[in-house]
TORPA-4810 file (N, C-alpha, C, O; in nm, 3 decimals):
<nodes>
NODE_1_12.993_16.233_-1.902_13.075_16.352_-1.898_13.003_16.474_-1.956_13.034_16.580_-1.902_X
NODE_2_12.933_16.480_-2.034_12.825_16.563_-2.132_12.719_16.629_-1.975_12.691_16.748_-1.987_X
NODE_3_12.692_16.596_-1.909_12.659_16.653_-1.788_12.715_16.798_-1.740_12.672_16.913_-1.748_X
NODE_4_12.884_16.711_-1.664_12.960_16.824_-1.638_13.003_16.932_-1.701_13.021_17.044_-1.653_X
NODE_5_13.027_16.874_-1.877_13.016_16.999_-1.951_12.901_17.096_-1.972_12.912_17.217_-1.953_X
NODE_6_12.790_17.034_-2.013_12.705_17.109_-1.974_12.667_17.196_-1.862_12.633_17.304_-1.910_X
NODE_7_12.658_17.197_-1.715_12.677_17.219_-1.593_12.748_17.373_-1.612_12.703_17.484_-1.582_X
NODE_8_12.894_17.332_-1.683_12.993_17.429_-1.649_12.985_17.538_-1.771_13.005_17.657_-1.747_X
NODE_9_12.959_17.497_-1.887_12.885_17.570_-1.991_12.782_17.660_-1.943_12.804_17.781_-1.943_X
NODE_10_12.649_17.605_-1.893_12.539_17.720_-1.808_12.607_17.781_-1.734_12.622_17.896_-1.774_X
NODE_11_12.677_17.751_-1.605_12.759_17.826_-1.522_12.826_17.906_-1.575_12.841_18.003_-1.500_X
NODE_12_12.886_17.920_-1.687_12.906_18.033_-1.768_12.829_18.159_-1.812_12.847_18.281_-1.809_X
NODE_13_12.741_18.077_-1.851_12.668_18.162_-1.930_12.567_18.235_-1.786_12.499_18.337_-1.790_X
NODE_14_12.575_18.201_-1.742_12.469_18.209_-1.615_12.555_18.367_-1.543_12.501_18.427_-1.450_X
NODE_15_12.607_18.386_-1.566_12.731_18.520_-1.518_12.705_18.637_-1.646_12.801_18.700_-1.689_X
NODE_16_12.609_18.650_-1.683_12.484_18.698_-1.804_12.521_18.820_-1.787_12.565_18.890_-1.879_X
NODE_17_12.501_18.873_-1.616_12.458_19.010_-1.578_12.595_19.063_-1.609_12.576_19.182_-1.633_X
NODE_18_12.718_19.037_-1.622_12.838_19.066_-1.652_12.818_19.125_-1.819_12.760_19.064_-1.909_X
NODE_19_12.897_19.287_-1.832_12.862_19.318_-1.972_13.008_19.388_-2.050_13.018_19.471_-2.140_X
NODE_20_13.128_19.299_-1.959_13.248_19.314_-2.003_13.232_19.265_-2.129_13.144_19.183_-2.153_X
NODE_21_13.339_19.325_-2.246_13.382_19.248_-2.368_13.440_19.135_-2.362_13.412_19.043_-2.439_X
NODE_22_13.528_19.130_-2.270_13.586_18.980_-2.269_13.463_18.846_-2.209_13.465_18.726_-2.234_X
NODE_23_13.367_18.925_-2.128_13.239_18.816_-2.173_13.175_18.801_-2.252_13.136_18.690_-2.285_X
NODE_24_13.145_18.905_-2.305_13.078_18.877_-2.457_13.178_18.822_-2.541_13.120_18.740_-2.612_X
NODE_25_13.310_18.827_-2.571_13.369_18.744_-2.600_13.325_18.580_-2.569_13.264_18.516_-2.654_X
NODE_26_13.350_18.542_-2.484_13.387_18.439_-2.445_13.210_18.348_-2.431_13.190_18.226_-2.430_X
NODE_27_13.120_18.445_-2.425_12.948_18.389_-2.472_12.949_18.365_-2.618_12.850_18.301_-2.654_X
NODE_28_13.038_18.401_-2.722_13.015_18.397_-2.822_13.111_18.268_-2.885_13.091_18.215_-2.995_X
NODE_29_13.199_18.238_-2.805_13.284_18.148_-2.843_13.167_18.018_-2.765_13.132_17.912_-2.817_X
NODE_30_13.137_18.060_-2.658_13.023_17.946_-2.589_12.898_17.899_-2.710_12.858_17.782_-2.711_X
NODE_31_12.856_17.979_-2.787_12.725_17.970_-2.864_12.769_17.914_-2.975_12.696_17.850_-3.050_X
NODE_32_12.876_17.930_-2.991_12.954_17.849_-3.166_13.012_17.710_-3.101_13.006_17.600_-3.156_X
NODE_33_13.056_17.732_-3.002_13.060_17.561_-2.987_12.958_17.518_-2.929_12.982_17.405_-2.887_X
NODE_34_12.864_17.548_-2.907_12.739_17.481_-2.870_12.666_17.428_-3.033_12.654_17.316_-3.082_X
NODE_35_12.638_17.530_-3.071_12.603_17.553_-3.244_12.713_17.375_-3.329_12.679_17.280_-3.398_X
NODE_36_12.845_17.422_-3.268_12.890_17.299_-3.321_12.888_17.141_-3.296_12.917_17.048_-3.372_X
NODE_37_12.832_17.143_-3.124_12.755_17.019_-3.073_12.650_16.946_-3.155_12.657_16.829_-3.192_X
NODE_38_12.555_17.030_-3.179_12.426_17.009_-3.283_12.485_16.971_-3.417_12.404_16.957_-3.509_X
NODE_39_12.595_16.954_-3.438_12.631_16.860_-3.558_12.635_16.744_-3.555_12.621_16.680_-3.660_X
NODE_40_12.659_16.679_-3.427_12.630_16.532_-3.378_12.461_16.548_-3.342_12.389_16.627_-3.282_X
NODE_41_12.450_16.430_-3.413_12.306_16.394_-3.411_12.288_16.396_-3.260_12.223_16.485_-3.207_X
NODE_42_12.341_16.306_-3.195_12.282_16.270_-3.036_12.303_16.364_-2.963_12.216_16.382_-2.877_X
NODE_43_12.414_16.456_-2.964_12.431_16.564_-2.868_12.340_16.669_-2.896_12.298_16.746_-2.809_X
NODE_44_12.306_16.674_-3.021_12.160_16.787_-3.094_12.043_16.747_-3.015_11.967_16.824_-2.956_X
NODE_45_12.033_16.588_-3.021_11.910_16.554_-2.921_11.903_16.623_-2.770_11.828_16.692_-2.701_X
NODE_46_12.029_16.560_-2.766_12.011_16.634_-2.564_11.952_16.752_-2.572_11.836_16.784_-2.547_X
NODE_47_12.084_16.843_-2.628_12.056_16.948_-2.628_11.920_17.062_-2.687_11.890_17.179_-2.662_X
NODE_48_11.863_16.953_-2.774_11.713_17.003_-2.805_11.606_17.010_-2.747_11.500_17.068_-2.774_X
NODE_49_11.655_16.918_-2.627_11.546_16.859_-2.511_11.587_16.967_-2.418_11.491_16.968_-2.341_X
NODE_50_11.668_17.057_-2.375_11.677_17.108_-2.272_11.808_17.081_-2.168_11.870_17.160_-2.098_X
NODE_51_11.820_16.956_-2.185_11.915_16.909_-2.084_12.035_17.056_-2.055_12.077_17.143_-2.131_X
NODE_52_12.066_17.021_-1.872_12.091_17.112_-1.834_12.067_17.271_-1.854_12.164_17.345_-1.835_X
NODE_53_11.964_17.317_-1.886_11.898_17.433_-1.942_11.922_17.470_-2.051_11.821_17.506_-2.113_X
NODE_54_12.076_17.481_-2.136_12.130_17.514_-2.200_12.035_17.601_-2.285_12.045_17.721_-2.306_X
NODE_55_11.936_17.512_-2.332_11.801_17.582_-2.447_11.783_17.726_-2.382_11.841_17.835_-2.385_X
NODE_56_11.699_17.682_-2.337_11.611_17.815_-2.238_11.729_17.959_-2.187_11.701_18.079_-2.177_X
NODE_57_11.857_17.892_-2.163_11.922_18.002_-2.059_11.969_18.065_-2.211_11.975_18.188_-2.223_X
NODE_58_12.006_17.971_-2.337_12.033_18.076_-2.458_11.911_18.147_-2.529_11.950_18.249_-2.585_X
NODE_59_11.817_18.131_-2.539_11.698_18.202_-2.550_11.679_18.322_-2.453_11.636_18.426_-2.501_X
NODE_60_11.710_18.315_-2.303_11.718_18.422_-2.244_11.817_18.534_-2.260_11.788_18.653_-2.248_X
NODE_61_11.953_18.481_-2.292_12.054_18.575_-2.341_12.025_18.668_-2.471_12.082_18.773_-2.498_X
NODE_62_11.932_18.610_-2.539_11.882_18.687_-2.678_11.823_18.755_-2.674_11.833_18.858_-2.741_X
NODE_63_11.712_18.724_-2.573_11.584_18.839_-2.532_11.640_18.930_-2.456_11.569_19.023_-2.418_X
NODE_64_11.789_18.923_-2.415_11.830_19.021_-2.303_11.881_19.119_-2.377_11.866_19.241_-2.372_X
NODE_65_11.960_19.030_-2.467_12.079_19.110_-2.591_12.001_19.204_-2.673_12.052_19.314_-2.695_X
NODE_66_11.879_19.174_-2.723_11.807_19.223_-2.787_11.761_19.370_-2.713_11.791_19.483_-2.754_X
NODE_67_11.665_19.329_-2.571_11.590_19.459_-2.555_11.724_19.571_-2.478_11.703_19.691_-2.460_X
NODE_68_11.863_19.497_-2.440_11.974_19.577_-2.382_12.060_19.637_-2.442_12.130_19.724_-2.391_X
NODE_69_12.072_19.582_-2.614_12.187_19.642_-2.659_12.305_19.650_-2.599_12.377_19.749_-2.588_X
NODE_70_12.324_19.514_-2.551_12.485_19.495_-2.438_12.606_19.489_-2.539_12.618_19.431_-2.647_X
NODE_71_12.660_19.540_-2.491_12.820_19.513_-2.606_12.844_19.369_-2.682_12.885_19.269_-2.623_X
NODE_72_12.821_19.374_-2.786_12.849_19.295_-2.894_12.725_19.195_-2.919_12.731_19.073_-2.932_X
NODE_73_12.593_19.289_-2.922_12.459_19.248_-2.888_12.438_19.190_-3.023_12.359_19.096_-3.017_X
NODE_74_12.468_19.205_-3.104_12.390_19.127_-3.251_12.473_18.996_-3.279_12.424_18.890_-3.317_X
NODE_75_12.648_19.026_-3.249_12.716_18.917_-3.268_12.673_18.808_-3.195_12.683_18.689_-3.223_X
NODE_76_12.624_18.861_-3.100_12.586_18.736_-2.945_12.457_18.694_-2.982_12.420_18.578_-2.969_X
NODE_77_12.375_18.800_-3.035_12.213_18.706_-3.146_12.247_18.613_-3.247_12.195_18.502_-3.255_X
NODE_78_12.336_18.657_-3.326_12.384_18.585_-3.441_12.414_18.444_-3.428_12.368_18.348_-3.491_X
NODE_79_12.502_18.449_-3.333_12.579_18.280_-3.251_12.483_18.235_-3.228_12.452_18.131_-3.286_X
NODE_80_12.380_18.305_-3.119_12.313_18.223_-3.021_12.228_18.177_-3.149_12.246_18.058_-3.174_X
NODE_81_12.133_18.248_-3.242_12.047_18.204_-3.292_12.087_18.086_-3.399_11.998_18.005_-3.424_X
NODE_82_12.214_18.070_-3.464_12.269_17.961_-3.490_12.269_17.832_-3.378_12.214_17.733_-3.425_X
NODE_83_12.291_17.825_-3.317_12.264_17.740_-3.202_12.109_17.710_-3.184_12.089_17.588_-3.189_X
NODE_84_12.015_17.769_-3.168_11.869_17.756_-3.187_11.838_17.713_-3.316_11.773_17.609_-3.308_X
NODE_85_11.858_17.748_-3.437_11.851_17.706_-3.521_11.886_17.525_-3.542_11.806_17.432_-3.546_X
NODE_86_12.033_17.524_-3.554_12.048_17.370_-3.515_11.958_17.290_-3.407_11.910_17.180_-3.437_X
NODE_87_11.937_17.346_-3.289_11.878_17.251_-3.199_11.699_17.249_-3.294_11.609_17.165_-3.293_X
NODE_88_11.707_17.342_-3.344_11.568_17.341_-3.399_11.526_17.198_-3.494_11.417_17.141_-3.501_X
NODE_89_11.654_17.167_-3.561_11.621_17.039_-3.663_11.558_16.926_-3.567_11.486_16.845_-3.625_X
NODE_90_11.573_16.912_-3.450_11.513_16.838_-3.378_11.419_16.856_-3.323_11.414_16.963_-3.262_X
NODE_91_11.284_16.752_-3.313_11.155_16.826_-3.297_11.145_16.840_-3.111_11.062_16.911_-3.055_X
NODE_92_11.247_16.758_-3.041_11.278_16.782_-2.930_11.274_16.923_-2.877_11.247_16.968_-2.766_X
NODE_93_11.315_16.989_-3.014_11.345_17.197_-2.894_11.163_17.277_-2.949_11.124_17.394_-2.945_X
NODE_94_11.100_17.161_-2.990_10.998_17.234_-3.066_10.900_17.296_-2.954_10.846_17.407_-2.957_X
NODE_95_10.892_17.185_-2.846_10.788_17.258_-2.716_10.858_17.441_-2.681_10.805_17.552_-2.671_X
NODE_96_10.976_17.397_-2.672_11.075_17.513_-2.579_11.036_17.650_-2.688_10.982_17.752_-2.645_X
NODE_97_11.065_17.634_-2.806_11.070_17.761_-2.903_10.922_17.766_-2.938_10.878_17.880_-2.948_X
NODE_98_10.870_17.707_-2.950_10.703_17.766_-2.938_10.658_17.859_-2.848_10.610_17.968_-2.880_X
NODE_99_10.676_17.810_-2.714_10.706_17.919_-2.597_10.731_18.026_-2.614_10.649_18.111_-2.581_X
NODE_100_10.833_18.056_-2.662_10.926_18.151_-2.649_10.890_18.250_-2.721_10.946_18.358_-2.702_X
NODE_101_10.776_18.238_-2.834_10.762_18.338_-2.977_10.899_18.401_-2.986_10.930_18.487_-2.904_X
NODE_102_10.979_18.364_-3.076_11.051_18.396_-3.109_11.035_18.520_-3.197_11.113_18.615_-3.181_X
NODE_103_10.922_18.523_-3.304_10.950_18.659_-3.365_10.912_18.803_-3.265_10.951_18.916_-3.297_X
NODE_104_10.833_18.774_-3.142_10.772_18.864_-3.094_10.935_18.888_-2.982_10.926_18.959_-2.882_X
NODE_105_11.037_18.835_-3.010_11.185_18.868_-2.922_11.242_18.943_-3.007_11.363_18.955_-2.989_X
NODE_106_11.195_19.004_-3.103_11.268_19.049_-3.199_11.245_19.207_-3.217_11.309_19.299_-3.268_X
NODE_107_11.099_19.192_-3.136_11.031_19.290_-3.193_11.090_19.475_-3.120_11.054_19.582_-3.166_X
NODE_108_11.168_19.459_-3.022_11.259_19.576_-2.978_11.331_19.602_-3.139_11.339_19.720_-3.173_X
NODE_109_11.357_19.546_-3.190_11.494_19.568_-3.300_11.380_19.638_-3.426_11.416_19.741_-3.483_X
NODE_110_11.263_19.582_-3.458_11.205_19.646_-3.530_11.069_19.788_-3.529_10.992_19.832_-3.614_X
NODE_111_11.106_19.827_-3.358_10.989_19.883_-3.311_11.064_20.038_-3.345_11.180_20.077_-3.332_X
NODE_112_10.969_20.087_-3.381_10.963_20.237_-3.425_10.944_20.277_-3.265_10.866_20.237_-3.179_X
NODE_113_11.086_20.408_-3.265_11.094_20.491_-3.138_11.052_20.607_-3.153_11.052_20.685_-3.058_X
</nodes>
């Protein structure tokens, strides 16, 4: 069943380009219960590995949130990066966030204009 949820979770989140409040709402309620998956050991695994993108497509929402300043852009870093964080205890998300340089996603927020 962890499939279909997953599945329908990305399919959510996957509707990105949408920059209503009630989606950013509702991405942020997505990233705290994801964040709260990673409290179970085994579902932290999946989810550290990638399964159904979940990793990667929340890493993309950050780098988006970040260089777009979309409505409710830090709250939606905040969640998501809680969620990365947890999947992080597992060395499973370690390939994915190496990738990603994470501090260099940051670097819009600290760049002198």
């Amino acid at each position: 069943h962890k499939d279909i949820l997953f599945e329908k979770l990305k399919a959510i989140l996957d509707l990105h380009k949408s920059t209503s409040d009630d989606f950013a709402t509702l991405r942020l309620m997505i990233y705290s219960f994801l964040g709260n998956l990673c409290g179970n050991q085994q579902l932290r695994e999946v989810l550290a590995s990638n399964e159904g993108s979940l990793l990667t497509t929340v890493l993309a929402d950050i780098r988006k949130a970040v260089e777009e300043r979309e409505p409710a852009w830090n709250l939606c870093v905040e969640n998501a990066m809680a969620f990365i964080i947890n999947c992080s205890i597992s060395t499973n998300s370690h390939p994915f966030l190496i990738n990603e340089d994470i501090p260099r996603m940051f670097a819009p927020i600290v760049k002198k204009k």
